[in-house]
C-alpha positions as YAML, in Angstrom:
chain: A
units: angstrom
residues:
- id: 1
  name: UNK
  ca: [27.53, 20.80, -29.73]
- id: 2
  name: UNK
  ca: [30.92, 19.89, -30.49]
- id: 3
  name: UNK
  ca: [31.46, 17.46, -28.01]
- id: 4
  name: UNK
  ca: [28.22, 15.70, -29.42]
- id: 5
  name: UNK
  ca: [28.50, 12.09, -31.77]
- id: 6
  name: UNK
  ca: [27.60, 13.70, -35.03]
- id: 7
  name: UNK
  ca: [27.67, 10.81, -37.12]
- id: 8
  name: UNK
  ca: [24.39, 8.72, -36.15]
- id: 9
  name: UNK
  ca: [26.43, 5.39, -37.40]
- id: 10
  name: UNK
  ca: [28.88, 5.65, -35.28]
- id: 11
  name: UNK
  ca: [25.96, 6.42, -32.42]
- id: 12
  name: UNK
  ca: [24.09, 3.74, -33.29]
- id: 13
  name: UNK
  ca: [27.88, 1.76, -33.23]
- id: 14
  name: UNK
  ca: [28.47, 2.91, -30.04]
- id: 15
  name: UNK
  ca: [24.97, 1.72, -28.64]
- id: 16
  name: UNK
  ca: [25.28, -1.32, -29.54]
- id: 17
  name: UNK
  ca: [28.53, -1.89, -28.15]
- id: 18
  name: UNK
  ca: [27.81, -0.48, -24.75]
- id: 19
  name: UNK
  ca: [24.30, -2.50, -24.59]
- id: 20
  name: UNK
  ca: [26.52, -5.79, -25.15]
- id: 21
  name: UNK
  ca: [28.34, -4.81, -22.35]
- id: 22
  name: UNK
  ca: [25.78, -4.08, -19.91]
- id: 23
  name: UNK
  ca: [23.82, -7.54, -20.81]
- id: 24
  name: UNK
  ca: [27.49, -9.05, -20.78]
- id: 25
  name: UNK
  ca: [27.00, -8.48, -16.85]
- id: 26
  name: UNK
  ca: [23.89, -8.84, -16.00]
- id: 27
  name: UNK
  ca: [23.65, -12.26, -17.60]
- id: 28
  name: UNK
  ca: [26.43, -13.48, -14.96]
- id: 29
  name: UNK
  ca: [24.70, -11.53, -12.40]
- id: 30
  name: UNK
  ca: [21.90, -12.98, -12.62]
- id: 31
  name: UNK
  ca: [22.61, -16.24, -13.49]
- id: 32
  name: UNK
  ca: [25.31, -17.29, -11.23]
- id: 33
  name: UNK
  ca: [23.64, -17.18, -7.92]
- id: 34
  name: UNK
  ca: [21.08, -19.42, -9.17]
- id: 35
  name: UNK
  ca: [23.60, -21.97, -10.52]
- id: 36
  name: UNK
  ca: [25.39, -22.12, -7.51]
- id: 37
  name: UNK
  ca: [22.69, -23.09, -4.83]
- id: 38
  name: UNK
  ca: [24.02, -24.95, -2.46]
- id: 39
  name: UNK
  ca: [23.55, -25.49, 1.26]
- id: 40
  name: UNK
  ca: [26.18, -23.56, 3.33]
- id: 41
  name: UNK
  ca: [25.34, -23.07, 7.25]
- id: 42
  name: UNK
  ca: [21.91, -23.58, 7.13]
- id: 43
  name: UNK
  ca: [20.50, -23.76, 10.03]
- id: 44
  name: UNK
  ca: [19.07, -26.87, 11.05]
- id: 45
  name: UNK
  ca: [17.97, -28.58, 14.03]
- id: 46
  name: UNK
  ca: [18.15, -32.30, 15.50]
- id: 47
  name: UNK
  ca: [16.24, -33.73, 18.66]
- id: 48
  name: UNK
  ca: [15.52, -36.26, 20.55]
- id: 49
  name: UNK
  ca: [17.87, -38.36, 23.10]
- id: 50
  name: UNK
  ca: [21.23, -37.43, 23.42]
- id: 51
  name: UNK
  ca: [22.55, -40.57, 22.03]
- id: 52
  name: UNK
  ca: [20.58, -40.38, 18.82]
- id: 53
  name: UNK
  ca: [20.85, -36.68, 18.56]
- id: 54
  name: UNK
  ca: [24.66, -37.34, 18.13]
- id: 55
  name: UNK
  ca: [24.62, -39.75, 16.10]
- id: 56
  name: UNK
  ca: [22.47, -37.53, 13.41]
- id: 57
  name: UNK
  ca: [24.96, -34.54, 13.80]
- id: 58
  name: UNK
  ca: [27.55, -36.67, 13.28]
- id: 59
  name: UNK
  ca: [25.97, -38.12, 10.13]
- id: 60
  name: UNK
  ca: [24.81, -34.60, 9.09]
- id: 61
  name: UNK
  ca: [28.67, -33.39, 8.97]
- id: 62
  name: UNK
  ca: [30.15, -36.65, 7.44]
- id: 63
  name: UNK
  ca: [27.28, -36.15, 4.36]
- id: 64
  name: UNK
  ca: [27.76, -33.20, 3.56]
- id: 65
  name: UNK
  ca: [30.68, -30.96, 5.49]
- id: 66
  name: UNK
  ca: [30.35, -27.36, 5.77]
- id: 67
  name: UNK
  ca: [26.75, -27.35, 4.64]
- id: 68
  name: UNK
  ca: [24.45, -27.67, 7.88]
- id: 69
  name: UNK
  ca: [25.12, -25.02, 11.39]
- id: 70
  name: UNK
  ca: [23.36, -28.15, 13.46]
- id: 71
  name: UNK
  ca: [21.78, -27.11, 16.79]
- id: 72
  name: UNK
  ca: [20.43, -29.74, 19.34]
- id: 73
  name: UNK
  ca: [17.33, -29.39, 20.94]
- id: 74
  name: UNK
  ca: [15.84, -31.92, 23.47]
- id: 75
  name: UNK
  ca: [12.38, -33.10, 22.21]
- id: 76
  name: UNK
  ca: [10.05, -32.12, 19.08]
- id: 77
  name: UNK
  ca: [8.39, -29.17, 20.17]
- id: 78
  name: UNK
  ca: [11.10, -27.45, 21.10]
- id: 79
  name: UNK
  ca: [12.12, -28.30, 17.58]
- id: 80
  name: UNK
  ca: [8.92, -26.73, 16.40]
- id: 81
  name: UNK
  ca: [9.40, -23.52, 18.29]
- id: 82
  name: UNK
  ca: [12.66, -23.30, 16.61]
- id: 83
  name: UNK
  ca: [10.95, -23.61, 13.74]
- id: 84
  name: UNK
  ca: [7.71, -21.18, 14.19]
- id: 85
  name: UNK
  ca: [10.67, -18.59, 15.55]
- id: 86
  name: UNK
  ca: [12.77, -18.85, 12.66]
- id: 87
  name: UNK
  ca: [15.83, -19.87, 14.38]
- id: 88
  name: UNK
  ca: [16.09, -23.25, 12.16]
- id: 89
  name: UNK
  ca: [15.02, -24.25, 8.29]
- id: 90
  name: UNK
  ca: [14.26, -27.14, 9.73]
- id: 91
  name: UNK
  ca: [14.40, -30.28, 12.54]
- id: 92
  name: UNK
  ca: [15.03, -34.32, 12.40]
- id: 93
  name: UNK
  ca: [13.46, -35.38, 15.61]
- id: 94
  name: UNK
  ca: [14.20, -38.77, 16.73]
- id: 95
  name: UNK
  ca: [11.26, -40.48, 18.23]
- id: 96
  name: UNK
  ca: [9.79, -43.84, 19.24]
- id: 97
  name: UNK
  ca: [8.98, -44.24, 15.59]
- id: 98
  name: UNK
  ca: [11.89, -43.72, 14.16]
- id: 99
  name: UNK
  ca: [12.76, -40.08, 12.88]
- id: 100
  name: UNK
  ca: [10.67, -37.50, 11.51]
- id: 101
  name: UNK
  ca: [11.61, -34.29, 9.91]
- id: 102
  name: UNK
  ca: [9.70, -31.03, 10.55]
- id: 103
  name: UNK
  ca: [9.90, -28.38, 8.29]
- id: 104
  name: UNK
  ca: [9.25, -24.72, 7.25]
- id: 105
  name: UNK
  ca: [8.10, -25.12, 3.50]
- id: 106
  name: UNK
  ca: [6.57, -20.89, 4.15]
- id: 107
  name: UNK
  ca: [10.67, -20.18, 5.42]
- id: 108
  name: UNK
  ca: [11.71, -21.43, 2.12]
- id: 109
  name: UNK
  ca: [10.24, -24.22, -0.22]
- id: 110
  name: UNK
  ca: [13.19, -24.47, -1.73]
- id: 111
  name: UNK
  ca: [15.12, -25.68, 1.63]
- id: 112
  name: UNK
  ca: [12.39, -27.97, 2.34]
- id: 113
  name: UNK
  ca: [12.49, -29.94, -0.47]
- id: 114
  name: UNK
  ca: [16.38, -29.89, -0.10]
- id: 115
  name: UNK
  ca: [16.30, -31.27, 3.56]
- id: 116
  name: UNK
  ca: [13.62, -33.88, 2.70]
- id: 117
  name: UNK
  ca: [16.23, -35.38, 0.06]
- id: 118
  name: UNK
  ca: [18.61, -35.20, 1.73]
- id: 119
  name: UNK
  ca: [16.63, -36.77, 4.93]
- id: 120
  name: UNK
  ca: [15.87, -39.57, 2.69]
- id: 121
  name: UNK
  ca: [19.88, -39.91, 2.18]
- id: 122
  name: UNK
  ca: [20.40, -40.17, 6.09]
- id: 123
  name: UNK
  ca: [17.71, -42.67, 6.58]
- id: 124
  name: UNK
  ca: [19.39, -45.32, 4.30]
- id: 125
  name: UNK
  ca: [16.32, -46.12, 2.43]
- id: 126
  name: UNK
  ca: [13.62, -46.30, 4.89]
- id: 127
  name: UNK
  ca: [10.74, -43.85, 4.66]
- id: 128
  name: UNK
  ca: [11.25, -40.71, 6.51]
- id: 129
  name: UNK
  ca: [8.22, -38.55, 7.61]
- id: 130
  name: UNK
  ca: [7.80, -34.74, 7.01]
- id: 131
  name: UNK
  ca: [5.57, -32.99, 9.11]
- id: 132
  name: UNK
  ca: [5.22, -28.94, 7.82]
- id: 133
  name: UNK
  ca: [5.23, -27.26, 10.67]
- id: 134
  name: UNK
  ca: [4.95, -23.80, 9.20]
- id: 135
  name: UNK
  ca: [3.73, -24.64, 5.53]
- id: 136
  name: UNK
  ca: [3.39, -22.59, 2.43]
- id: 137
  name: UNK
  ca: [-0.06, -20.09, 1.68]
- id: 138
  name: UNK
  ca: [-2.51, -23.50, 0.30]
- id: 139
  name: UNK
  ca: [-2.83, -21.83, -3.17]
- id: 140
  name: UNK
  ca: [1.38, -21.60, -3.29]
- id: 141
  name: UNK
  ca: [2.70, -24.69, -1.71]
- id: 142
  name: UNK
  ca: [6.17, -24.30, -3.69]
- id: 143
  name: UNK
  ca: [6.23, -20.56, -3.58]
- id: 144
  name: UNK
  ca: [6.46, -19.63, -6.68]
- id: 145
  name: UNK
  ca: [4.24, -17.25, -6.67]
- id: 146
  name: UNK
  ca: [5.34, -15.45, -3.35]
- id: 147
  name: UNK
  ca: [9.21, -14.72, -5.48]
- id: 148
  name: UNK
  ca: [7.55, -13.96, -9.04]
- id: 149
  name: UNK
  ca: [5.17, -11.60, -7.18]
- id: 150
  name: UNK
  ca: [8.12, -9.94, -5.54]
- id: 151
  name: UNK
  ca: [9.71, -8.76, -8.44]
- id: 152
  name: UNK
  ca: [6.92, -6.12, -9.60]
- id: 153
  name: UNK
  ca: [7.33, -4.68, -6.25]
- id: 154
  name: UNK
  ca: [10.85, -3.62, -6.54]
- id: 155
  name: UNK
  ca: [10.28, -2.85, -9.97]
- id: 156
  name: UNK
  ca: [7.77, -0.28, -9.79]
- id: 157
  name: UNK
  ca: [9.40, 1.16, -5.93]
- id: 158
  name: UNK
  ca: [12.17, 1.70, -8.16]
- id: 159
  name: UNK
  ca: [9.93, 3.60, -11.22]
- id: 160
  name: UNK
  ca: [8.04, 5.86, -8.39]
- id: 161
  name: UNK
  ca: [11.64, 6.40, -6.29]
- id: 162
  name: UNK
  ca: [12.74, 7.71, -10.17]
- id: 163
  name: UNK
  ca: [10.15, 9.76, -11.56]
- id: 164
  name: UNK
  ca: [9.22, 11.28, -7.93]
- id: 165
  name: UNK
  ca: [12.94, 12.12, -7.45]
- id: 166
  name: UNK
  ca: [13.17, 14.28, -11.41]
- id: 167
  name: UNK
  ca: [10.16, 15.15, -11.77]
- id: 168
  name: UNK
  ca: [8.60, 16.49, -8.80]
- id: 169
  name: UNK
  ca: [9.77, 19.81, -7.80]
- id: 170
  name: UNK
  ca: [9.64, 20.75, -4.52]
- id: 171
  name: UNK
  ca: [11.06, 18.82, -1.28]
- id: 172
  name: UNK
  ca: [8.05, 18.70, 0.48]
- id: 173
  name: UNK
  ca: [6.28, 17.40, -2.22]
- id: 174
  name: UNK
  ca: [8.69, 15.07, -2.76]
- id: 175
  name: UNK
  ca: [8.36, 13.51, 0.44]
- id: 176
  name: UNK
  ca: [4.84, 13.14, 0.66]
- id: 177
  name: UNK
  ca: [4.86, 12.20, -2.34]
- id: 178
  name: UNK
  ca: [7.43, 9.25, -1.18]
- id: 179
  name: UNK
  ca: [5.66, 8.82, 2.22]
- id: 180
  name: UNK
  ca: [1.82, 8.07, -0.04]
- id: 181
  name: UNK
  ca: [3.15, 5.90, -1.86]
- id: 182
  name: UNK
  ca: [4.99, 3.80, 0.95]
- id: 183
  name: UNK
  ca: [1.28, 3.77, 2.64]
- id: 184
  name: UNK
  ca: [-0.61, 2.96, -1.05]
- id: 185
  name: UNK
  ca: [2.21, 0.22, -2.38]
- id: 186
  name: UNK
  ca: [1.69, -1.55, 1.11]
- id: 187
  name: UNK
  ca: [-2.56, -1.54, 1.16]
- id: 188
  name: UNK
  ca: [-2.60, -2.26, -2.76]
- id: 189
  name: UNK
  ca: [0.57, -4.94, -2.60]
- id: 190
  name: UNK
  ca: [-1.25, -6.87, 0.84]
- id: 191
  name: UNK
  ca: [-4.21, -6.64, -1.05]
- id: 192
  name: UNK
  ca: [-3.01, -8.06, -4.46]
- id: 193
  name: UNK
  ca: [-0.69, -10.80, -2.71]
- id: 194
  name: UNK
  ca: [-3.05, -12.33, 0.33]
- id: 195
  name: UNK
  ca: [-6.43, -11.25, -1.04]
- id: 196
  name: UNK
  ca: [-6.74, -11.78, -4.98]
- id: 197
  name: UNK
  ca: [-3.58, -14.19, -5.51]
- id: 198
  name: UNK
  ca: [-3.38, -15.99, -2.33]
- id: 199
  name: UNK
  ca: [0.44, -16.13, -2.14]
- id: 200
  name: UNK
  ca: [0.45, -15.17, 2.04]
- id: 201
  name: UNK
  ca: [-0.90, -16.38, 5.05]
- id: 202
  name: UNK
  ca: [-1.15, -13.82, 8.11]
- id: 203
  name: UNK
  ca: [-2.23, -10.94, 9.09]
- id: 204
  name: UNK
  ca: [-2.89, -8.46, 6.22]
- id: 205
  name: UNK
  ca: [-2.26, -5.28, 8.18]
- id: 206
  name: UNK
  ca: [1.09, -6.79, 9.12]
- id: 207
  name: UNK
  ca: [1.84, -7.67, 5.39]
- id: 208
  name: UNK
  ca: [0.74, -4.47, 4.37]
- id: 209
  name: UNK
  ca: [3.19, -2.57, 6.60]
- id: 210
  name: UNK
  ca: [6.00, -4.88, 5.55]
- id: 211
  name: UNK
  ca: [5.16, -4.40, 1.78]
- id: 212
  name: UNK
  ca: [4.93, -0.53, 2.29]
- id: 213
  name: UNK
  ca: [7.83, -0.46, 4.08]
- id: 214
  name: UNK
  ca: [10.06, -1.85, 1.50]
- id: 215
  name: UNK
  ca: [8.36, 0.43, -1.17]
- id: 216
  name: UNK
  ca: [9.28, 3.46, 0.88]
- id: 217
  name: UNK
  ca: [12.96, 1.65, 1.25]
- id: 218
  name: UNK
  ca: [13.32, 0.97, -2.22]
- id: 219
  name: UNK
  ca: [11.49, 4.16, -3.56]
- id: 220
  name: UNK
  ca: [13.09, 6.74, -1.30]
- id: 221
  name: UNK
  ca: [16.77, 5.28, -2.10]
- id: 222
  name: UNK
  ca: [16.55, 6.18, -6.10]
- id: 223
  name: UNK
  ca: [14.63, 9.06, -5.20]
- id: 224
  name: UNK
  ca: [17.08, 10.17, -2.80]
- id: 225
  name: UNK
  ca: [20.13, 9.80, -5.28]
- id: 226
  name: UNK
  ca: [18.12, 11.67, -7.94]
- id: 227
  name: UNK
  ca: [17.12, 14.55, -6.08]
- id: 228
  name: UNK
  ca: [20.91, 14.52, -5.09]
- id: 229
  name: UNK
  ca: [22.97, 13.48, -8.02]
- id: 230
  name: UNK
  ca: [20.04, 14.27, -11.04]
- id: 231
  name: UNK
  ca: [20.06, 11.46, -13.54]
- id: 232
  name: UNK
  ca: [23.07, 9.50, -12.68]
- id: 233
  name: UNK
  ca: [21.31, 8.82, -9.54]
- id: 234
  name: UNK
  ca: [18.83, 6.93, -10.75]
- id: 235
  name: UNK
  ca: [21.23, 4.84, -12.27]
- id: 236
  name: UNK
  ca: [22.74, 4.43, -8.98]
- id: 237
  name: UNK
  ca: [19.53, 3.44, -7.27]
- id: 238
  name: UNK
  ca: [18.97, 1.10, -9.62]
- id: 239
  name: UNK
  ca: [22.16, -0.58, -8.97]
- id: 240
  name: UNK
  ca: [21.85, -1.05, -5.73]
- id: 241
  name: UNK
  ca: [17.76, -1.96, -5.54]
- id: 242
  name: UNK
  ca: [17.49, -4.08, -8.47]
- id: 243
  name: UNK
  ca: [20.49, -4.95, -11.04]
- id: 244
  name: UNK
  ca: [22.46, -6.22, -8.10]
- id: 245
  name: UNK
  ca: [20.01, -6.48, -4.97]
- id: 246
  name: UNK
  ca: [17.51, -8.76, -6.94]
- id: 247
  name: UNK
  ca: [20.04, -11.80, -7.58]
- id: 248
  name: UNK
  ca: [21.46, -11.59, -4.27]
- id: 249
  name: UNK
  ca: [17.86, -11.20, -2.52]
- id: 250
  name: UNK
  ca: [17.24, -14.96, -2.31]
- id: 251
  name: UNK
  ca: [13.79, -14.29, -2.43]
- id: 252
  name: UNK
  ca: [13.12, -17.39, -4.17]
- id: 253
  name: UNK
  ca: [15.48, -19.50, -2.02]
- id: 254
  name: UNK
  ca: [17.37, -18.57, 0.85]
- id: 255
  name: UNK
  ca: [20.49, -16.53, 1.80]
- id: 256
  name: UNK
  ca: [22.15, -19.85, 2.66]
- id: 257
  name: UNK
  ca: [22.19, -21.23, -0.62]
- id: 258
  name: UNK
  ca: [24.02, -18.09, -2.45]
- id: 259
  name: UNK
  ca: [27.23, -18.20, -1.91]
- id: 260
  name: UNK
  ca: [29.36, -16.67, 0.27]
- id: 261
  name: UNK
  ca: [29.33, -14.12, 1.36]
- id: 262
  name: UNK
  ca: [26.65, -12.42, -1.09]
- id: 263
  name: UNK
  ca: [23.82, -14.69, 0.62]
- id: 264
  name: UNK
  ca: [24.51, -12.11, 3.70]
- id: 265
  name: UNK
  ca: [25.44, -9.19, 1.30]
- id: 266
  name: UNK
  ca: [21.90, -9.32, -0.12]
- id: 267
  name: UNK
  ca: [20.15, -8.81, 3.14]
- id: 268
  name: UNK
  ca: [21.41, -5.64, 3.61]
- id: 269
  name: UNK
  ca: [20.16, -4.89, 0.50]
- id: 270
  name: UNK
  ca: [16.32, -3.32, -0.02]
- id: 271
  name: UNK
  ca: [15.09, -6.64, -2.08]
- id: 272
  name: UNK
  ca: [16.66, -9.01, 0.64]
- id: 273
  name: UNK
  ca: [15.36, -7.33, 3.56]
- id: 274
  name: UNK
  ca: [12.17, -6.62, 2.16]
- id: 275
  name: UNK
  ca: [11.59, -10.42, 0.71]
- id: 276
  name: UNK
  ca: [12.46, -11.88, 4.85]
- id: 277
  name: UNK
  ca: [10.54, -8.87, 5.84]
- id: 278
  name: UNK
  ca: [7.45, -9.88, 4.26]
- id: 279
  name: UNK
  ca: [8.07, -13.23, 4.79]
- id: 280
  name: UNK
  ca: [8.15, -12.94, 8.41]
- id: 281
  name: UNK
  ca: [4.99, -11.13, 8.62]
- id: 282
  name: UNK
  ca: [3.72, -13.49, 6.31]
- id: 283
  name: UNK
  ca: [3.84, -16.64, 8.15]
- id: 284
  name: UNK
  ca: [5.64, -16.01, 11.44]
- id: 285
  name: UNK
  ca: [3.79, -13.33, 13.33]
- id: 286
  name: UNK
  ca: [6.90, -11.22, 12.40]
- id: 287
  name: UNK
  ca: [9.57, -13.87, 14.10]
- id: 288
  name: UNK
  ca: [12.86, -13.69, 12.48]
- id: 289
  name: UNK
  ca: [12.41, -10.17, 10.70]
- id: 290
  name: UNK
  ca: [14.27, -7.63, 13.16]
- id: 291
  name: UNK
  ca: [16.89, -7.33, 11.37]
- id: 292
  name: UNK
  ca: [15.40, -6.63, 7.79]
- id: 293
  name: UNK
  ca: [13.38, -4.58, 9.69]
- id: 294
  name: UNK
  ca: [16.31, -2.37, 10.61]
- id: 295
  name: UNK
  ca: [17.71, -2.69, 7.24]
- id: 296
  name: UNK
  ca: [14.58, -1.12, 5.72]
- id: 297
  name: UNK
  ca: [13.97, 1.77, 8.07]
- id: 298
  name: UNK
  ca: [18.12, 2.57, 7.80]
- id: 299
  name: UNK
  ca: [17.06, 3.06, 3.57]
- id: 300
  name: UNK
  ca: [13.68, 5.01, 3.98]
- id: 301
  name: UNK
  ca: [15.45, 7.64, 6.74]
- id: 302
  name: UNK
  ca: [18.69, 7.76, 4.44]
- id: 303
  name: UNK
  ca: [16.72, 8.02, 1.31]
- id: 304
  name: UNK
  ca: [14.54, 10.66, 2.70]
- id: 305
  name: UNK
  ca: [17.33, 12.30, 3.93]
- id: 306
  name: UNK
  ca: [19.19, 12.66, 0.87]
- id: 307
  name: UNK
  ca: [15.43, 14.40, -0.76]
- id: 308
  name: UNK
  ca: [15.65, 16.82, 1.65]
- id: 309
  name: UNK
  ca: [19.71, 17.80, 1.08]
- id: 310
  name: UNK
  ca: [18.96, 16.96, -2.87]
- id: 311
  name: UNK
  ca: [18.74, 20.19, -5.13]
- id: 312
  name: UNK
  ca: [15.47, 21.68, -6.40]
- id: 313
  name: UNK
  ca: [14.39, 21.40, -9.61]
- id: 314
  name: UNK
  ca: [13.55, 24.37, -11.83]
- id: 315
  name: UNK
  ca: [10.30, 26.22, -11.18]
- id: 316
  name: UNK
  ca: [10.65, 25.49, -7.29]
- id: 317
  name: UNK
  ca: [13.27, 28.46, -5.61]
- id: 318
  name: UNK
  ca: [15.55, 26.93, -3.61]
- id: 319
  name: UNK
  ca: [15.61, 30.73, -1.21]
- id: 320
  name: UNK
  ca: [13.98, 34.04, -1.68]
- id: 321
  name: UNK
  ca: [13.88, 35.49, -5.00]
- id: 322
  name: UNK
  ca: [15.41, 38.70, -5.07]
- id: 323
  name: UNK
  ca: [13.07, 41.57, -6.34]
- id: 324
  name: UNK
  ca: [12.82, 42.52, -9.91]
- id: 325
  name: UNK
  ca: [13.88, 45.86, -11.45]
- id: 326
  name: UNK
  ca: [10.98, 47.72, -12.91]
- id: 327
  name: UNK
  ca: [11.33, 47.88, -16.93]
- id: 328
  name: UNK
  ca: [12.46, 51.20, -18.08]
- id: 329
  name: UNK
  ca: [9.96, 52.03, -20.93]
- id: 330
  name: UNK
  ca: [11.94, 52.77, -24.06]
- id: 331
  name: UNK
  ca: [12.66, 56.20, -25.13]
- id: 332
  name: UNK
  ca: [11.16, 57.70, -28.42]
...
């Protein structure tokens, strides 16, 4: 009791102060990636005759240095298998026409948009054609709706990881509980995204097991650090899956843009793996995803790991319980 604030203005003091700090940096957090999009190694492609294909790298570094990992391909659809793989945001391909660029609006609409400027730059004036290659879903051509429908995802992985990790007693229970919701988030999240909203493109079953994959991720980390650390671990888990994996997820643009090095820090995060995850299975038949792949299994097996070290909660013995000494009736 004594180490308790007594006095309920200096509480509410107190609270206030630390709640200034916490939005203090967040804000930042937040913010900063977001301000400070900019092209940095993205990978792009160029194609076409040697000569010309030269020329357009060489015009691609003198533009804009540092800011394009250029890879030369010999014709256009090599370009677009680039492309459909993944490998490349994007391809100029020089032609009898003039040049063309292909893109991957469903990699990253964002990027797209970006190249096509910046195409238009190149071209000194004349009209440059885009041909989407891999486009967005039709009823999300910018995206939009694919990153704002992200964000409840990680949100409520992070609400199940909590209350399953204080709440529910038992280990096994625990887990099951973890491994249901993994298999519900995925059906219901597929379901919600391709079916009622539109927002992806593929096959469902493959979205669905890259949506419930992530929820299992994301859930099993904060459940894992409750059921090991008690409250505090939420905290932590909601660190590391939300406060500071959302901003540096890229979800709505593309590791490249952040800068560096927390565009590659946030795919080893559960938000940045999941968001490539979903997008390869989305529009790519799963190219390009291996890695987030790995990411998110490494978090589910670690998360469930640390539920089955964690402690047990009251009402669930963690061993035998030793047997009870018969009351001794009082004497009269």
């Amino acid at each position: 009791m004594s180490s308790r604030i007594r006095s309920p203005w200096l509480l509410a003091g107190l609270l206030a102060v630390l709640a200034v700090l916490v939005q203090a940096l967040l804000v930042p957090l937040f913010a900063a990636p977001a301000t400070h999009l900019a092209p940095r190694d993205l990978p792009i492609a160029v194609a076409g005759p040697a000569p010309v294909t030269g020329e357009l790298a060489g015009r691609l570094a003198a533009a804009r240095p540092g800011a394009f990992a250029v890879t030369t391909l010999p014709d256009g659809p090599a370009a677009d298998r680039a492309l459909r793989d993944r490998e490349v945001y994007a391809a100029l391909v020089a032609g009898p026409d003039g040049i063309a660029l292909h893109t991957a609006p469903a990699a990253s609409p964002t990027v797209a948009a970006l190249l096509t400027e910046a195409a238009g730059q190149l071209s000194a004036g004349r009209p440059v054609r885009v041909v989407p290659v891999v486009p967005a879903a039709p009823d999300d051509p910018r995206g939009a709706g694919f990153a704002a429908g992200f964000l409840p995802l990680a949100l409520t992985s992070m609400l199940a990881g909590a209350l399953i990790g204080l709440l529910v007693a038992g280990r096994l229970a625990r887990l099951v509980g973890l491994l249901g919701y993994g298999v519900l988030a995925g059906l219901a999240g597929a379901a919600v995204l391709h079916g009622w909203l539109g927002v992806l493109d593929g096959d469902v079953l493959l979205e669905a097991g890259a949506v419930g994959l992530f929820a299992l991720a994301a859930a099993s980390t904060v459940a894992g650090l409750a059921s090991l650390l008690g409250t505090p671990g939420v905290g932590i888990g909601a660190l590391l899956v939300f406060l500071v994996g959302n901003p540096l997820s890229a979800v709505s643009a593309a590791p490249e843009l952040l800068p560096r090095p927390w565009g590659t820090v946030g795919q080893f995060l559960p938000v940045g793996a999941g968001g490539t995850l979903l997008r390869s299975a989305a529009f790519f038949d799963g190219a390009g995803g291996a890695r987030a792949l790995a990411v998110l299994v490494g978090y589910a097996l670690v998360g469930l790991l640390l539920v089955l070290l964690g402690r047990a909660r009251k009402g669930t013995p963690a061993g035998p319980v030793a047997d009870r000494p018969e009351p001794v009736p009082a004497s009269v």
